[in-house]
Backbone and ligand atoms as CSV (ligand in chain L), in Angstrom:
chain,resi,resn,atom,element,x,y,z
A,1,UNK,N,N,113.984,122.576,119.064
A,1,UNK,CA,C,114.167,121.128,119.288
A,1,UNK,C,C,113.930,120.821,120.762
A,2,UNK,N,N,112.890,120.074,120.930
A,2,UNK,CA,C,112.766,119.603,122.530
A,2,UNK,C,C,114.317,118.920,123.243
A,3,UNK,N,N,113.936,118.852,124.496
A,3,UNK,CA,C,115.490,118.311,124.798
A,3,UNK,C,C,115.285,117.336,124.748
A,4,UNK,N,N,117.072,115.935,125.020
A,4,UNK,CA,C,116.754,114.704,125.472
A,4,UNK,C,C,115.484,114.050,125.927
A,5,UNK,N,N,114.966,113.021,125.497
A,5,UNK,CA,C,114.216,112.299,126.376
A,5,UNK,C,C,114.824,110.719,126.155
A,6,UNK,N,N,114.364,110.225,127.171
A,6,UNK,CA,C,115.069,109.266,127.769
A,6,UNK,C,C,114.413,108.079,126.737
A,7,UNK,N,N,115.871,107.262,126.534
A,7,UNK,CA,C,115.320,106.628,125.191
A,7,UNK,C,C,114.582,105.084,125.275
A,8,UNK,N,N,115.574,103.898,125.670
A,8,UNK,CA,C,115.351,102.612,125.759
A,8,UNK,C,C,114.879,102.506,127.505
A,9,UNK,N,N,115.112,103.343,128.116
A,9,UNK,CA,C,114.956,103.399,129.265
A,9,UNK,C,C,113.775,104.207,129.820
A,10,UNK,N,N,112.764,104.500,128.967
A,10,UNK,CA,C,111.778,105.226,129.000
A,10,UNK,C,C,110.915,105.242,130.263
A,11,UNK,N,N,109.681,105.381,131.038
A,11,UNK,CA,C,109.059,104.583,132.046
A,11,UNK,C,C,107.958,104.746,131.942
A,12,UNK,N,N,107.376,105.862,130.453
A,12,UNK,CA,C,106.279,106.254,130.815
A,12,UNK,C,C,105.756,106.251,128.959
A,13,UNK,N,N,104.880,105.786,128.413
A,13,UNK,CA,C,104.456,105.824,127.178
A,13,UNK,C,C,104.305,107.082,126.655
A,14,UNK,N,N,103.908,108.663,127.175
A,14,UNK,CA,C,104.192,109.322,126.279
A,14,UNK,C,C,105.787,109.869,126.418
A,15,UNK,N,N,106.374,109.438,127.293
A,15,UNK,CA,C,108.454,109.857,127.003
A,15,UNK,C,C,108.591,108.929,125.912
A,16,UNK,N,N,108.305,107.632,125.527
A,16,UNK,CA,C,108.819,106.507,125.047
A,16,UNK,C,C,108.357,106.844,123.293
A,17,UNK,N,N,107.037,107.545,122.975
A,17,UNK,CA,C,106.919,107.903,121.404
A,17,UNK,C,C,107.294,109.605,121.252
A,18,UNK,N,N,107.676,110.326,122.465
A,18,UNK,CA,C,107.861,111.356,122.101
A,18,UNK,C,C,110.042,111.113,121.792
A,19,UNK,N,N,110.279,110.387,122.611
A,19,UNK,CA,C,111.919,109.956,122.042
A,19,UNK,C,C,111.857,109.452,120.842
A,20,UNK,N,N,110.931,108.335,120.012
A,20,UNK,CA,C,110.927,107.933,119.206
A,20,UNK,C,C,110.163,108.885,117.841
A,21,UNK,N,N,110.045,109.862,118.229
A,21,UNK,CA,C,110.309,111.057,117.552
A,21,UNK,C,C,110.936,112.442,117.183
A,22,UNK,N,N,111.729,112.046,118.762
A,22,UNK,CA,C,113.082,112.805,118.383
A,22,UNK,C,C,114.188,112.257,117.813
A,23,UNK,N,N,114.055,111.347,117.638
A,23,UNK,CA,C,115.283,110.295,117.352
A,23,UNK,C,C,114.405,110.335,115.897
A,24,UNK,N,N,113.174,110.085,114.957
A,24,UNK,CA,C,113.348,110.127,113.404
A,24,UNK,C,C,113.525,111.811,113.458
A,25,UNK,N,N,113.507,112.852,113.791
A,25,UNK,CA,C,113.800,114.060,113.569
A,25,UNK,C,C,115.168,114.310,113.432
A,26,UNK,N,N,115.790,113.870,114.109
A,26,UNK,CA,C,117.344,113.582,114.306
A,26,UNK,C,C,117.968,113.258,112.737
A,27,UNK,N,N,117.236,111.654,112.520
A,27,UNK,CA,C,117.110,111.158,110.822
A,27,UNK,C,C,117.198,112.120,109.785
A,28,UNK,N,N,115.794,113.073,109.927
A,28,UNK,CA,C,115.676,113.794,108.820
A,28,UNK,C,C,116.780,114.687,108.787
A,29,UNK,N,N,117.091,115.299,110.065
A,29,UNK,CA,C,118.040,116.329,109.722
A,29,UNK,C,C,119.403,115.669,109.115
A,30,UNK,N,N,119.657,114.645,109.892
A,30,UNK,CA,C,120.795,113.908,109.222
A,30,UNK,C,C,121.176,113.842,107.911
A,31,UNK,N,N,119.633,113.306,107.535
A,31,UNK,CA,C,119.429,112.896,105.657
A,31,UNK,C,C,119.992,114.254,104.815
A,32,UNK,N,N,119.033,115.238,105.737
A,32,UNK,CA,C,119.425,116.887,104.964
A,32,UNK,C,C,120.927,117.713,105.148
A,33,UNK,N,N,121.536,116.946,105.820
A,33,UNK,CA,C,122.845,117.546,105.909
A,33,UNK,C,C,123.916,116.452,105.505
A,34,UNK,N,N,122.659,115.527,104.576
A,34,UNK,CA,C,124.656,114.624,103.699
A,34,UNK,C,C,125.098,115.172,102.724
A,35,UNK,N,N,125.896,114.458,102.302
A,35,UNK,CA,C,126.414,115.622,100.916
A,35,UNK,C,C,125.814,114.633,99.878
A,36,UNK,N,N,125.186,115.416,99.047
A,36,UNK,CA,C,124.724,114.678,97.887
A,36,UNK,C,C,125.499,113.766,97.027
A,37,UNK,N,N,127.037,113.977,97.319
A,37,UNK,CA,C,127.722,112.743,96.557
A,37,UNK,C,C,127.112,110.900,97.646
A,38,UNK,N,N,127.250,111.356,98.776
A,38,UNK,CA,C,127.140,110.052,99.030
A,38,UNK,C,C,125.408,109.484,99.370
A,39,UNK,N,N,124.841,109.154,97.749
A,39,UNK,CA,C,124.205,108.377,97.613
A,39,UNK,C,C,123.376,107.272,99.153
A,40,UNK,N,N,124.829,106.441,98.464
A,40,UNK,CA,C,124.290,105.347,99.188
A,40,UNK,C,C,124.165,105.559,100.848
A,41,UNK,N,N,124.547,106.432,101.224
A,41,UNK,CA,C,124.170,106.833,102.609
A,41,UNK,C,C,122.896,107.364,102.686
A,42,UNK,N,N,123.041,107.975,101.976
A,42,UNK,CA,C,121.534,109.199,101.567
A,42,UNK,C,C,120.320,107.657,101.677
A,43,UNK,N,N,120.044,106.949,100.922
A,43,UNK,CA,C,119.622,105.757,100.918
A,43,UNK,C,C,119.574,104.806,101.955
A,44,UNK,N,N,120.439,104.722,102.662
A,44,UNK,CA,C,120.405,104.136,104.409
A,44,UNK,C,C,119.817,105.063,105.531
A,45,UNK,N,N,120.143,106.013,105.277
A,45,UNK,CA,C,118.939,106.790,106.035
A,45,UNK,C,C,117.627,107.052,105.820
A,46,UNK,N,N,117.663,107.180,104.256
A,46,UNK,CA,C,116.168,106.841,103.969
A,46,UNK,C,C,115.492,105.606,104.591
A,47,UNK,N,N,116.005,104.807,104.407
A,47,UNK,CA,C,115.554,103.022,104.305
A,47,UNK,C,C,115.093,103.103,106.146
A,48,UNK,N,N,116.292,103.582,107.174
A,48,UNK,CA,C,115.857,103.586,108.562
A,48,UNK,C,C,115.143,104.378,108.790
A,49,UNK,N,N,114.435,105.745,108.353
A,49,UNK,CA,C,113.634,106.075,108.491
A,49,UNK,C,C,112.087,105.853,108.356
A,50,UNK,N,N,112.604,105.032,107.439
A,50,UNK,CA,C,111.356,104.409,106.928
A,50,UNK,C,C,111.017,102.919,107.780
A,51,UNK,N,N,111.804,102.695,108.751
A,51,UNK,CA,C,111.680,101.123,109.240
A,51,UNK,C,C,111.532,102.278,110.637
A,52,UNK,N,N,112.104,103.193,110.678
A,52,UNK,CA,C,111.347,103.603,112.575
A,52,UNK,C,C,109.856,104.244,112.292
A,53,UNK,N,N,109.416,104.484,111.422
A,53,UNK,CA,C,107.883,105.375,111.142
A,53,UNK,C,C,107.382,103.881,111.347
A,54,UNK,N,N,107.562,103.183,110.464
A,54,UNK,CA,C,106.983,101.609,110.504
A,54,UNK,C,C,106.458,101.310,111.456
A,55,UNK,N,N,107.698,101.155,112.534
A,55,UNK,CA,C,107.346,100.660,114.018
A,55,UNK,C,C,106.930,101.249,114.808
A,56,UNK,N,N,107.261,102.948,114.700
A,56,UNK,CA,C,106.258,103.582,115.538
A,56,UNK,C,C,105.024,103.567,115.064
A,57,UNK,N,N,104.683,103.520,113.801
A,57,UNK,CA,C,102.811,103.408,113.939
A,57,UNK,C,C,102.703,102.652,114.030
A,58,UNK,N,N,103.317,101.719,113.875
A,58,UNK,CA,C,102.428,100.475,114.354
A,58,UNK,C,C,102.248,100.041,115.901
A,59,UNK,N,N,103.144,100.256,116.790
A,59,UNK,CA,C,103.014,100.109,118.135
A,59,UNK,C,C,101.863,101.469,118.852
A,60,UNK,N,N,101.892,102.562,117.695
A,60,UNK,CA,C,100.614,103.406,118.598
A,60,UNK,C,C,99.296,102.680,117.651
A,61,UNK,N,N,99.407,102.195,116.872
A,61,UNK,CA,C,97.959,101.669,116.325
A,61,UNK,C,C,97.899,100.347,117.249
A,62,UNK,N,N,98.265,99.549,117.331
A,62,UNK,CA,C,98.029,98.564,118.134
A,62,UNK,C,C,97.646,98.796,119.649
A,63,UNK,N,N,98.701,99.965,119.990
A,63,UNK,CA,C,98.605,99.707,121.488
A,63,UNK,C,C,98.098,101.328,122.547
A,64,UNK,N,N,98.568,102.171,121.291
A,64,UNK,CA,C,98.673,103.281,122.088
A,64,UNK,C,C,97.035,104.214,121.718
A,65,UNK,N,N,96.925,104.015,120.791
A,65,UNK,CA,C,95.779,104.607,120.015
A,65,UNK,C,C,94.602,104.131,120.549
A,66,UNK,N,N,94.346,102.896,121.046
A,66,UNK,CA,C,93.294,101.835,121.479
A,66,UNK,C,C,92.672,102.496,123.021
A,67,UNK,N,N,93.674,102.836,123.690
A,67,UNK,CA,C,94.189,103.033,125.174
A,67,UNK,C,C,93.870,104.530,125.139
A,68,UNK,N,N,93.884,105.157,124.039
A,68,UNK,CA,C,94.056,107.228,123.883
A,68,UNK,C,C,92.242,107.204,124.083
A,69,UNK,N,N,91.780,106.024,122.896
A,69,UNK,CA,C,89.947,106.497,122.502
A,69,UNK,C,C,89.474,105.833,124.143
A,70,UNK,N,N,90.250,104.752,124.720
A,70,UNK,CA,C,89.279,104.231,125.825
A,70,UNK,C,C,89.227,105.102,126.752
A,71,UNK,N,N,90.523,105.949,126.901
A,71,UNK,CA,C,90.511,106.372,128.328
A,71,UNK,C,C,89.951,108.412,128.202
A,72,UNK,N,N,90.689,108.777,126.827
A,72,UNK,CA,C,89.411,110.422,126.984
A,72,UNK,C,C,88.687,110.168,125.657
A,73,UNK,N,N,87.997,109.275,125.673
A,73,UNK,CA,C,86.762,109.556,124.369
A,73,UNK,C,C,87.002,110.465,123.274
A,74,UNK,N,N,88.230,110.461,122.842
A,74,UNK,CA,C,88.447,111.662,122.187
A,74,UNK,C,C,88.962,110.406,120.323
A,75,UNK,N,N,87.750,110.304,120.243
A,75,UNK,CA,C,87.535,109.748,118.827
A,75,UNK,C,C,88.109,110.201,117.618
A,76,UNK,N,N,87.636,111.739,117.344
A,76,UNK,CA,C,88.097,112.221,116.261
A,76,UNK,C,C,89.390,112.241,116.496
A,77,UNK,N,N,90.101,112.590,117.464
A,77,UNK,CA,C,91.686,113.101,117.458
A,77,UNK,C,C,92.375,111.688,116.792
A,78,UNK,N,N,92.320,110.260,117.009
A,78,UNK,CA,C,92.396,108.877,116.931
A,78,UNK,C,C,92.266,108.914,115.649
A,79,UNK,N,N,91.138,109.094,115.257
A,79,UNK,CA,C,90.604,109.092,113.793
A,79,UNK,C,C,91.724,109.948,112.578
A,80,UNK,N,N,91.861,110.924,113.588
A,80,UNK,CA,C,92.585,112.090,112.366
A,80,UNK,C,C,94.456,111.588,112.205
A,81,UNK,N,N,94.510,111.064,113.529
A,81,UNK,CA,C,96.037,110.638,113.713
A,81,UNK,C,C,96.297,109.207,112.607
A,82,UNK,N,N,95.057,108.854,112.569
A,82,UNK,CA,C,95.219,107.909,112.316
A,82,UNK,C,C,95.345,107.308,110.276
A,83,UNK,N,N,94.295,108.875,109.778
A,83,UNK,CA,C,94.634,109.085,108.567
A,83,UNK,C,C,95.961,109.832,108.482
A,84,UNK,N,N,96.569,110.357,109.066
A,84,UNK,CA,C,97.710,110.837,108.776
A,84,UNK,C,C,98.972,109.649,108.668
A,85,UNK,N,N,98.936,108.939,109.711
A,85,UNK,CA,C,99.823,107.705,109.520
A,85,UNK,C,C,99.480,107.233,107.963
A,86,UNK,N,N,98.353,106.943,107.098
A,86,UNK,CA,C,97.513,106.459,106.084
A,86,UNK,C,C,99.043,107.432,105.388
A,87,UNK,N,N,98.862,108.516,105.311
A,87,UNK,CA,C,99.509,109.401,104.472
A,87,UNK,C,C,101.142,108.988,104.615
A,88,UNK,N,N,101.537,108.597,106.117
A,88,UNK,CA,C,102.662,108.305,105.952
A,88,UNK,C,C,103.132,107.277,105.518
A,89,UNK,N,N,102.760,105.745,105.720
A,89,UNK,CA,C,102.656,105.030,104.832
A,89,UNK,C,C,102.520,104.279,103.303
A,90,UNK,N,N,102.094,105.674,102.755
A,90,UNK,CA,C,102.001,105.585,101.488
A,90,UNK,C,C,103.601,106.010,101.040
A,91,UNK,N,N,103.851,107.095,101.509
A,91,UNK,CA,C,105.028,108.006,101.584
A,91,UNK,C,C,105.768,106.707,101.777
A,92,UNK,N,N,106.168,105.929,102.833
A,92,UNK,CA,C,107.391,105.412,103.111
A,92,UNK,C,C,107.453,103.401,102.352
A,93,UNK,N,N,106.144,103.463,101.681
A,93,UNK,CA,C,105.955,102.657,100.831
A,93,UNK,C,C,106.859,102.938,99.121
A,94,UNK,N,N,106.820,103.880,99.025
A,94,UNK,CA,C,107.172,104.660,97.340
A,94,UNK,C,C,108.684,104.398,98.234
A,95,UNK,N,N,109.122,104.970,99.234
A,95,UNK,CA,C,110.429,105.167,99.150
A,95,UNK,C,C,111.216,103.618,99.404
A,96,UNK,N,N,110.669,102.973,100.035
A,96,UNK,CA,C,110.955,101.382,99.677
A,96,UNK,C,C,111.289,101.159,99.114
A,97,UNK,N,N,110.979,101.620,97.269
A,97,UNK,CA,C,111.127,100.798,96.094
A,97,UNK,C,C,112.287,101.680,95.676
A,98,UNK,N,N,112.780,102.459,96.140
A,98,UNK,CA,C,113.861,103.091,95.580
A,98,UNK,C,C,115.026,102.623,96.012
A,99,UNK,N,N,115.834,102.802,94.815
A,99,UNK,CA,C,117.550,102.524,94.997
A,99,UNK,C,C,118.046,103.780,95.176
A,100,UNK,N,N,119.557,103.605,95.582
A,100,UNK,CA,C,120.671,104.571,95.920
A,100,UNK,C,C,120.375,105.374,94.790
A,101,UNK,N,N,120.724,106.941,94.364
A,101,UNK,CA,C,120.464,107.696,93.733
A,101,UNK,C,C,118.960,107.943,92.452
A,102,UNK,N,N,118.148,107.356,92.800
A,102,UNK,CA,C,116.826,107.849,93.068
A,102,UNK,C,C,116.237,108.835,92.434
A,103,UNK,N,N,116.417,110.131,91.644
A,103,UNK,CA,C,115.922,111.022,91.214
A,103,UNK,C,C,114.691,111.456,92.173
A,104,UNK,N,N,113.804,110.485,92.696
A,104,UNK,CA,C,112.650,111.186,93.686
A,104,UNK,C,C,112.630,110.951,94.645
A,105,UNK,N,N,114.640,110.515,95.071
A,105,UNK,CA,C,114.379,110.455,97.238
A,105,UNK,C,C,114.510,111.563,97.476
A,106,UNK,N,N,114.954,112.266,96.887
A,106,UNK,CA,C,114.918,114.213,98.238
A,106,UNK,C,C,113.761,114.363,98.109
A,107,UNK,N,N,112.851,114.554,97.137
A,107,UNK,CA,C,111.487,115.288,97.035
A,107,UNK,C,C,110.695,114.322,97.866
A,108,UNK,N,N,110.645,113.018,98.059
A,108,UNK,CA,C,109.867,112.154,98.623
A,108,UNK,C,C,110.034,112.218,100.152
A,109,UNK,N,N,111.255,112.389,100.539
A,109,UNK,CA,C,111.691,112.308,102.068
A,109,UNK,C,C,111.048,113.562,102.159
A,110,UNK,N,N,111.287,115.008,101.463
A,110,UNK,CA,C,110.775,116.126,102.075
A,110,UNK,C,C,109.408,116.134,102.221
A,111,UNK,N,N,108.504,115.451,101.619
A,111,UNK,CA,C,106.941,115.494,101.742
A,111,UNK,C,C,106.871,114.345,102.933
A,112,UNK,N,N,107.831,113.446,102.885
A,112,UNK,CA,C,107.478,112.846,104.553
A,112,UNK,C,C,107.762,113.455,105.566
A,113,UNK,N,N,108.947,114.370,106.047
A,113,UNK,CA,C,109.457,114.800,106.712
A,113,UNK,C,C,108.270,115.908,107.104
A,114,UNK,N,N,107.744,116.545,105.827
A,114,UNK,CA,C,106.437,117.860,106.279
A,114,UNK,C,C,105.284,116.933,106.854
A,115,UNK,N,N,105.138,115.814,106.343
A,115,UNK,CA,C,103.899,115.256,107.077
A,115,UNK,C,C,104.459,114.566,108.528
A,116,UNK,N,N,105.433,114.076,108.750
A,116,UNK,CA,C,105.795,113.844,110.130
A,116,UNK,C,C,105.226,114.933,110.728
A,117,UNK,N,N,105.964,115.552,110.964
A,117,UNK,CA,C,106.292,117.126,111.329
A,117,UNK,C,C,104.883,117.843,112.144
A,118,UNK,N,N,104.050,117.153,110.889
A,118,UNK,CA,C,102.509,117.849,111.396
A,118,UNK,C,C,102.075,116.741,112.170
A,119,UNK,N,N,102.272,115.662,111.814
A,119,UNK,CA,C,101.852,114.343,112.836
A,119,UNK,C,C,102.138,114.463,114.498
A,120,UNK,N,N,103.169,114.774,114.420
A,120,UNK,CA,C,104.195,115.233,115.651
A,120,UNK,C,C,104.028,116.315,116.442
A,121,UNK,N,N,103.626,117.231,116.040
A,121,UNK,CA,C,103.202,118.396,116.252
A,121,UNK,C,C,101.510,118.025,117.177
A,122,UNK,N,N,100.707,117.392,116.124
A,122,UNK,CA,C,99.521,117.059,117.015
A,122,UNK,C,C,99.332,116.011,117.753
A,123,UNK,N,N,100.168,115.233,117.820
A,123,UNK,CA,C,100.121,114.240,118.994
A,123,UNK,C,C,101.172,115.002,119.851
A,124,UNK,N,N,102.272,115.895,120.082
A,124,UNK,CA,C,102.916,116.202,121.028
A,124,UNK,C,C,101.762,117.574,121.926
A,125,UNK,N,N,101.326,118.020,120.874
A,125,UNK,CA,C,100.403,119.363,121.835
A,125,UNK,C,C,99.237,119.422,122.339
A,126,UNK,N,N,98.890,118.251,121.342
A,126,UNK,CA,C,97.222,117.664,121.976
A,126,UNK,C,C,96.569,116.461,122.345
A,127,UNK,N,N,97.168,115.287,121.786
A,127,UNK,CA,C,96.796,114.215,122.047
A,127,UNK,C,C,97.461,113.368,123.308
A,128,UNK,N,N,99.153,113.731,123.636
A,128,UNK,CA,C,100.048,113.477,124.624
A,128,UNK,C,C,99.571,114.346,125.913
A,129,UNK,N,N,99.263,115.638,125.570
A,129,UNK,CA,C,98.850,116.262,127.015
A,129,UNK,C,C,97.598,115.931,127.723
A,130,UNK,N,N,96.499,115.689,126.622
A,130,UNK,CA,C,95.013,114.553,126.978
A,130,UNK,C,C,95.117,113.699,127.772
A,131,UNK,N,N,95.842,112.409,126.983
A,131,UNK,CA,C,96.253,111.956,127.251
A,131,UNK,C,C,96.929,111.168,129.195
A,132,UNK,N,N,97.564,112.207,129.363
A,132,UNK,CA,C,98.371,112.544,130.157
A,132,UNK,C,C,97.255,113.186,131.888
A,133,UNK,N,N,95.778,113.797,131.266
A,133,UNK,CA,C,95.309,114.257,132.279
A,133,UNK,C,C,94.420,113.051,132.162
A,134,UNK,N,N,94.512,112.151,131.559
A,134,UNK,CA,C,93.507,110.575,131.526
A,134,UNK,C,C,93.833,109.827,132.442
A,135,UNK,N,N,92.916,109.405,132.920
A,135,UNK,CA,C,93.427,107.380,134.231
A,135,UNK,C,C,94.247,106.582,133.588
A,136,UNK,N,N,94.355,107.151,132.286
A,136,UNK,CA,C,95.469,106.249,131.621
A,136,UNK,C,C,96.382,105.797,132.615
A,137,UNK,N,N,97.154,104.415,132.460
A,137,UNK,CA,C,98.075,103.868,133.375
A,137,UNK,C,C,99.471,103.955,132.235
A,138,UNK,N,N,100.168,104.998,132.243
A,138,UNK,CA,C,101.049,105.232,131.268
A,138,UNK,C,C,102.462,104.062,131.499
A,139,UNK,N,N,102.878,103.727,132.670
A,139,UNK,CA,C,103.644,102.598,132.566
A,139,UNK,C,C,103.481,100.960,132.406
A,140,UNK,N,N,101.842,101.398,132.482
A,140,UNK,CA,C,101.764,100.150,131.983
A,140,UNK,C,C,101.924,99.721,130.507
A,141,UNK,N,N,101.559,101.028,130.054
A,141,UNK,CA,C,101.781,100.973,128.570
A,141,UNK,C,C,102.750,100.871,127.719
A,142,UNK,N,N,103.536,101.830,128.432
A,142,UNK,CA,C,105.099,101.623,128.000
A,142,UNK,C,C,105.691,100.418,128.129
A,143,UNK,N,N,105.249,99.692,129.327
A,143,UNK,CA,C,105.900,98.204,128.876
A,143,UNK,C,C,105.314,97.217,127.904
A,144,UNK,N,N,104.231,97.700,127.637
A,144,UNK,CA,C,103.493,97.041,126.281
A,144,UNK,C,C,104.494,97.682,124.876
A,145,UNK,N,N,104.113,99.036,125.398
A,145,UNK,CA,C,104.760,99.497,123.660
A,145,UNK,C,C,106.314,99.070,123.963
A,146,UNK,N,N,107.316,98.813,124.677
A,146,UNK,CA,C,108.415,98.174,124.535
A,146,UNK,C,C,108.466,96.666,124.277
A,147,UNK,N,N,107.886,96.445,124.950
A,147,UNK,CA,C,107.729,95.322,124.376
A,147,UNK,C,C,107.126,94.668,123.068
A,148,UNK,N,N,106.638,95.381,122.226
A,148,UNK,CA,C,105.679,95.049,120.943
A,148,UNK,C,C,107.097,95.572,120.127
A,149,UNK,N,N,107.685,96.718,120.127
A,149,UNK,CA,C,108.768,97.336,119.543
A,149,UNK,C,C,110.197,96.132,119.557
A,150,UNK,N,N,110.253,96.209,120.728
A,150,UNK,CA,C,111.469,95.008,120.498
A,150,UNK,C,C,110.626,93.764,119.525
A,151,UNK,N,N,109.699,93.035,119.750
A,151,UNK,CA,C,109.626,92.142,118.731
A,151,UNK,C,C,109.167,92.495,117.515
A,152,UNK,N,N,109.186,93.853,117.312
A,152,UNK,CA,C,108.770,94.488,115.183
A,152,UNK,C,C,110.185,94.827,115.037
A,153,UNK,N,N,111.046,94.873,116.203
A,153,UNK,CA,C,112.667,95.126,115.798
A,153,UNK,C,C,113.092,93.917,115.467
A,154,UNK,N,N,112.964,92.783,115.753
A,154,UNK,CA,C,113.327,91.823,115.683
A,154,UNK,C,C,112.616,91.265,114.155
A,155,UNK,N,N,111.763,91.344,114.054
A,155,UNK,CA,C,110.734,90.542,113.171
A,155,UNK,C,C,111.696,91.844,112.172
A,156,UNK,N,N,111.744,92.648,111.756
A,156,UNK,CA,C,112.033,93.717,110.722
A,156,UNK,C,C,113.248,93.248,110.511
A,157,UNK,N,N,113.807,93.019,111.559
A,157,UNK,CA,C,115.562,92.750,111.270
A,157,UNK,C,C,115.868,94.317,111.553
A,158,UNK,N,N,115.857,94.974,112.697
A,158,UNK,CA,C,116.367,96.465,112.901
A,158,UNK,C,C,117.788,96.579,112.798
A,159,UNK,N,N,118.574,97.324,112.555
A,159,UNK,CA,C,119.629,97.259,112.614
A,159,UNK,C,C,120.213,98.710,113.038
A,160,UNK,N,N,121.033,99.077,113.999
A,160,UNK,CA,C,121.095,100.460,114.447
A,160,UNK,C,C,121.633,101.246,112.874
A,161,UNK,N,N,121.479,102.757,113.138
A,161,UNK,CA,C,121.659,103.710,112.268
A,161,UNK,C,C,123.033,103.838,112.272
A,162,UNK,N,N,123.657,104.467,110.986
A,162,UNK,CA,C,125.076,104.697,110.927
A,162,UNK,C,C,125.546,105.683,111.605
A,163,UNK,N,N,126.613,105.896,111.979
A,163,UNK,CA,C,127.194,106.988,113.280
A,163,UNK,C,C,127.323,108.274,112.139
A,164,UNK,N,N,127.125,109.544,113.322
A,164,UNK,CA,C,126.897,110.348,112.539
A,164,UNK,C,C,128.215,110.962,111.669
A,165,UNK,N,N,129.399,110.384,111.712
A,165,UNK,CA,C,130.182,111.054,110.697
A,165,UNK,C,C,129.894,110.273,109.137
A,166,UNK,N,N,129.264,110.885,108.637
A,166,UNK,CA,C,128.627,110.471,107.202
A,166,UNK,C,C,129.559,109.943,106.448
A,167,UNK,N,N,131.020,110.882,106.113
A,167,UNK,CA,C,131.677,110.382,105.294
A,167,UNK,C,C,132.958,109.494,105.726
A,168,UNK,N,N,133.097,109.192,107.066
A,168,UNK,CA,C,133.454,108.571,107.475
A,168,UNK,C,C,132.685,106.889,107.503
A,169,UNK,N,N,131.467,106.790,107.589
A,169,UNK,CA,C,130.667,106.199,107.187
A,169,UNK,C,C,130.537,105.821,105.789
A,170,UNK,N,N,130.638,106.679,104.816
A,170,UNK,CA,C,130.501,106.388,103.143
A,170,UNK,C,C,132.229,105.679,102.957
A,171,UNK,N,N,133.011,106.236,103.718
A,171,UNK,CA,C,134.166,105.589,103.426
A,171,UNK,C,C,134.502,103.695,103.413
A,172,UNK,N,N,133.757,103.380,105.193
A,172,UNK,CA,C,133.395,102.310,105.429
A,172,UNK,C,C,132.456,101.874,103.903
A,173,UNK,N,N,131.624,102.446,103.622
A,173,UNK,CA,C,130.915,101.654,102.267
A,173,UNK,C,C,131.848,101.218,101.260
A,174,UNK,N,N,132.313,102.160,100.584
A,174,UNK,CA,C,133.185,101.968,99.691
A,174,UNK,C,C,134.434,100.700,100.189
A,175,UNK,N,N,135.130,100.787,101.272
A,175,UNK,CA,C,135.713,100.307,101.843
A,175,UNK,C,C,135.355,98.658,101.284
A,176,UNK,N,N,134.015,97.989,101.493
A,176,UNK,CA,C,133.510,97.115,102.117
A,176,UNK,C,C,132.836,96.855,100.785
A,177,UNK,N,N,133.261,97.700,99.696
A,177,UNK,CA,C,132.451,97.216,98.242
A,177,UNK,C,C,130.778,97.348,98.078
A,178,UNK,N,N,130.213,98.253,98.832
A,178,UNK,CA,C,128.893,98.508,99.036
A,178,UNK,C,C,128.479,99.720,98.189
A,179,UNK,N,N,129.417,100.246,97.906
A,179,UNK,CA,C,128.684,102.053,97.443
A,179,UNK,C,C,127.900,101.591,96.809
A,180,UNK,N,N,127.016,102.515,96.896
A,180,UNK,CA,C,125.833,102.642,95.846
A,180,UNK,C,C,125.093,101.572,95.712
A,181,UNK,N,N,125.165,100.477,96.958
A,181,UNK,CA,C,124.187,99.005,96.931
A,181,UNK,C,C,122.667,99.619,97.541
L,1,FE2,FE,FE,103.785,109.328,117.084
């Protein structure tokens, strides 16, 4: 696991999507260490995982991806990142339509989680270090991609993730007449 990187306070566009991929990694592991009774948690983490993939591709397709092909000509890498998002999208489309206990959210999250994984993997070892030896103006970017992010947070209706004591958390559900909503 890479260490901390600096989150809302980022300064530089590749700290700012490499946090915003430690933070859905964080997610997955989360998802994989609830207890299968609580559903409807299992299901809120799905659902935010699926609203931070959202916004991160979409702020590197808009802003970051545009800026990767102008500044090292490196087309195919763009191209290939860019069918892979294709793949993730489909993935976090199916899991949309699902309710709390689901029969195909574990199997569905785990085929997103393997395609993150590889997504992540090649934009952290090859496309971020490119990147990085480019004229790219990386803070300038970052205040673009923060700024595009706060308003798909807004426009989405983001809402922070539940704290990590799960069943302390499922308790609050039940609590509040939600289980299993
Ligand atoms: Fe990314």
């Amino acid at each position: 696991m890479s260490q901390q990187k600096q989150g809302a306070t980022a300064k530089d566009a590749v700290a700012l999507l490499t946090a915003d991929h430690d933070k859905v990694k964080k997610l997955f592991h989360e998802f994989e260490r609830c207890d299968p009774a609580h559903q409807g948690l299992k299901h809120d983490l799905a659902q935010q995982i699926c609203l931070d993939l959202t916004i991160h591709a979409a702020i590197e397709e808009e802003i970051f991806y545009p800026a990767v092909r102008a500044e090292t000509g490196d087309e195919q890498r763009v191209d290939e990142a860019l069918e892979e998002h294709a793949s993730v999208k489909e993935l976090v489309e199916h899991l949309r339509g699902m309710a709390a206990g689901d029969s195909e959210l574990d199997g569905t999250l785990q085929k997103l989680r393997a395609c993150v994984e590889h997504h992540v993997t090649e934009e952290e070892q090859a496309m971020f270090p490119s990147v990085r030896q480019s004229d790219a103006d990386l803070v300038a970017l970052c205040e673009q991609l923060m700024d595009r992010k706060e308003e798909l947070e807004h426009e989405f209706g983001a809402q922070p993730v539940r704290g990590n004591n799960t069943a302390e958390a499922e308790g609050e559900r039940s609590a509040t007449g939600q289980a299993g909503s």
